[in-house]
C-alpha positions in Angstrom: 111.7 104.2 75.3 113.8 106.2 77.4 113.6 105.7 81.0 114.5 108.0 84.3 116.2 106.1 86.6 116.1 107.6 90.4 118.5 106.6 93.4 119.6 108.1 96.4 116.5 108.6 98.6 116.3 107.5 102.3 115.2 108.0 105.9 117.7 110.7 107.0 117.4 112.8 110.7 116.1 116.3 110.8 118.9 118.9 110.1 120.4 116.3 108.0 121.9 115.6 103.6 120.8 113.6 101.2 121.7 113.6 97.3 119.2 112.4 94.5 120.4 111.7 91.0 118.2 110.8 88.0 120.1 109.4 85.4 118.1 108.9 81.6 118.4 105.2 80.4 119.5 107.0 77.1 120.2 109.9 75.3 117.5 112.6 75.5 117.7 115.3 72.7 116.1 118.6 72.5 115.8 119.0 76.6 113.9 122.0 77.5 114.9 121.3 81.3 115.6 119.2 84.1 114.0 118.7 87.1 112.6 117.4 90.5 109.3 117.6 92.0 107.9 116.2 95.1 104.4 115.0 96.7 103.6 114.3 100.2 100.9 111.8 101.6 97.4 114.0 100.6 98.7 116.5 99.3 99.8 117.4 95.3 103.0 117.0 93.6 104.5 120.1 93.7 107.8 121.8 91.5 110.9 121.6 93.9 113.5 122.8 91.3 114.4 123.0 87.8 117.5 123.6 85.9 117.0 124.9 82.0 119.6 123.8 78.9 121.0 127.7 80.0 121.8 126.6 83.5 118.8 128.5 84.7 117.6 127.3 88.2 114.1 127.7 89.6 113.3 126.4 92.8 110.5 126.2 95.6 110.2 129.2 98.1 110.5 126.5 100.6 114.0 125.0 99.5 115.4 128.1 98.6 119.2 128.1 100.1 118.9 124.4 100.9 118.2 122.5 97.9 120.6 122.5 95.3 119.9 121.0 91.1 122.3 120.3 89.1 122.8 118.4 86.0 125.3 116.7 83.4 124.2 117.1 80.2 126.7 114.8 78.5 125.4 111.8 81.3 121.9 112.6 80.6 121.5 113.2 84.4 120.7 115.6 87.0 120.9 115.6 91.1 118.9 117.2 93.9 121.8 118.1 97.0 119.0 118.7 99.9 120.3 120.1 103.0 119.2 121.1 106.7 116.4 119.0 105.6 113.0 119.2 107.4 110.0 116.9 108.5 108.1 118.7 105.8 110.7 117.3 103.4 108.7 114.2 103.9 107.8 113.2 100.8 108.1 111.0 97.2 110.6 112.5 95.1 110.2 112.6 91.2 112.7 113.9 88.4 111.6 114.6 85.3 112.9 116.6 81.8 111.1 117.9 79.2 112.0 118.4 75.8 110.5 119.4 72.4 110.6 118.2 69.0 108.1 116.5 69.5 107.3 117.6 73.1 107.4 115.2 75.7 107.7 115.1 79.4 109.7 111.9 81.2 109.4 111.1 84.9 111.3 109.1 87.2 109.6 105.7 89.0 109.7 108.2 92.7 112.1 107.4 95.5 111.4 108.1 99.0 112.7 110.5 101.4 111.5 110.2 104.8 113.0 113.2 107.2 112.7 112.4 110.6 114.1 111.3 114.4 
């Protein structure tokens, strides 16, 4: 069974950078997209960004022009560059890719990001 393995999570100061990458234990075929998604203390995980197999990005109203996906097809992995990050950004982070044939959705374990002085 494939796993997502995330790193790069942290307590970082408002106005502040931090990268996350998700990197797949193995190889993943047939991947519909890539993505990260977030969920704060009482509140519900919510989409952050996505990136499709056409390079397509998607991302949250509230990241727009800070957040940044990207991904490696050929490492199986994608990454999350957050900048000017915000209290608000408080929150675990999850990755996850979907793919088809048969469908199935793969999540990471969570890392932390904690966004504050």
């Amino acid at each position: 069974q494939v796993q997502l393995v995330e790193s790069g999570g942290g307590l970082v100061e408002p106005g502040g950078s931090l990268r996350l990458s998700c990197a797949a234990s193995g190889t993943i075929f047939n991947i519909v997209d890539m993505g990260w998604y977030r969920q704060a203390p009482g509140k519900q995980r919510e989409l952050v960004a996505t990136v499709n197999s056409r390079g397509t990005t998607t991302y949250a109203d509230s990241v727009k022009g800070r957040f940044t996906i990207s991904r490696d097809y050929a490492k199986n992995t994608h990454y999350l560059q957050m900048n000017s990050l915000k209290p608000e950004d408080t929150a675990v982070y999850y990755c996850n890719i979907r793919a088809i044939g048969p469908p199935y959705v793969y999540w990471g374990q969570g890392t932390q990001v904690t966004v504050s002085s």
